[in-house]
C-alpha positions in Angstrom: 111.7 321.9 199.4 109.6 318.8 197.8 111.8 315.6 197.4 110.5 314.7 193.6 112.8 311.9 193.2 115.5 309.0 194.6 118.3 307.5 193.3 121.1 305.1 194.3 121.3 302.0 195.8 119.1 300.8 198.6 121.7 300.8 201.3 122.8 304.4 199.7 120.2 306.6 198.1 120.3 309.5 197.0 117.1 311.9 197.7 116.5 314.3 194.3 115.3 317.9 195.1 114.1 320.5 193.0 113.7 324.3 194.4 112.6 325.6 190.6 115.8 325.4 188.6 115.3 327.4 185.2 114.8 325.4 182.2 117.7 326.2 179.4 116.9 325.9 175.9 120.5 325.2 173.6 120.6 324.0 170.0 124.3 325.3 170.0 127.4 324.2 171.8 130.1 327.1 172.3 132.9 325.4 174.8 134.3 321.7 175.3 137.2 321.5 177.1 138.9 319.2 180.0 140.1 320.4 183.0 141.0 317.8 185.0 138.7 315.1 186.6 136.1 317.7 184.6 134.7 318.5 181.6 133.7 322.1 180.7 130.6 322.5 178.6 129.2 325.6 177.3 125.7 325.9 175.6 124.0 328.7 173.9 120.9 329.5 171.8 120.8 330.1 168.5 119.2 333.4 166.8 119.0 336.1 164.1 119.0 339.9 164.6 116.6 341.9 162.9 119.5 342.6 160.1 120.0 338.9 159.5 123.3 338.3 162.0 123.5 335.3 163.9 124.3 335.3 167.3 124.6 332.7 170.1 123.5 333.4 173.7 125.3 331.6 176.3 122.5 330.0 178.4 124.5 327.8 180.6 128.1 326.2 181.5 128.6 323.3 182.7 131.9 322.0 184.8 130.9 317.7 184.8 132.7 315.1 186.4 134.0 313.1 183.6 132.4 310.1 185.0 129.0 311.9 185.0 129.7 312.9 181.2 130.3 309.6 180.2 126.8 308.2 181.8 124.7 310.8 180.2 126.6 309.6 176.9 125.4 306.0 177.8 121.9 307.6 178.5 121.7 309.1 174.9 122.7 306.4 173.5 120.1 304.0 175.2 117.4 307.1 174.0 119.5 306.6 170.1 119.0 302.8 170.1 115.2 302.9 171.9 114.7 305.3 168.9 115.7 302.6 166.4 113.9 299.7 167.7 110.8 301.5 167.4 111.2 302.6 163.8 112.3 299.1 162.8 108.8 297.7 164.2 
């Protein structure tokens, strides 16, 4: 199992290891709900039978700490505003 990453603090990281987990593909969000100290997130793709019906596949649910949901809304937002500053330049 390859360590491809650390995070954390000096005096507590926190060792990242990756054994192959599948890469999900969602334009679609089916489920968000709170449960709790989580948040339940369901994601699906997007597609169109052969006779023109959409459908969503569910591709993945997630059960996140809220505290984790709220940093990766912090995180977008830094990508959102990185985003801006370029295209004012």
């Amino acid at each position: 199992m390859p360590v491809v990453g650390k995070a954390g603090t000096p005096s507590a990281p926190v060792f990242i290891f990756d054994e192959g987990a599948q890469n999900c593909y969602a334009n679609f969000i089916t489920e968000v709900a709170e449960d709790g100290d989580l948040v339940r997130v369901g994601f699906a793709a997007l597609s169109v039978d052969g006779d023109g019906q959409r459908k969503a596949m569910v591709v993945v649910r997630l059960h996140i700490k809220k505290d984790v949901a709220w940093e990766m809304c912090r995180e977008l937002r830094k990508i959102e505003d990185a985003k801006a500053h370029r295209r004012k330049k």
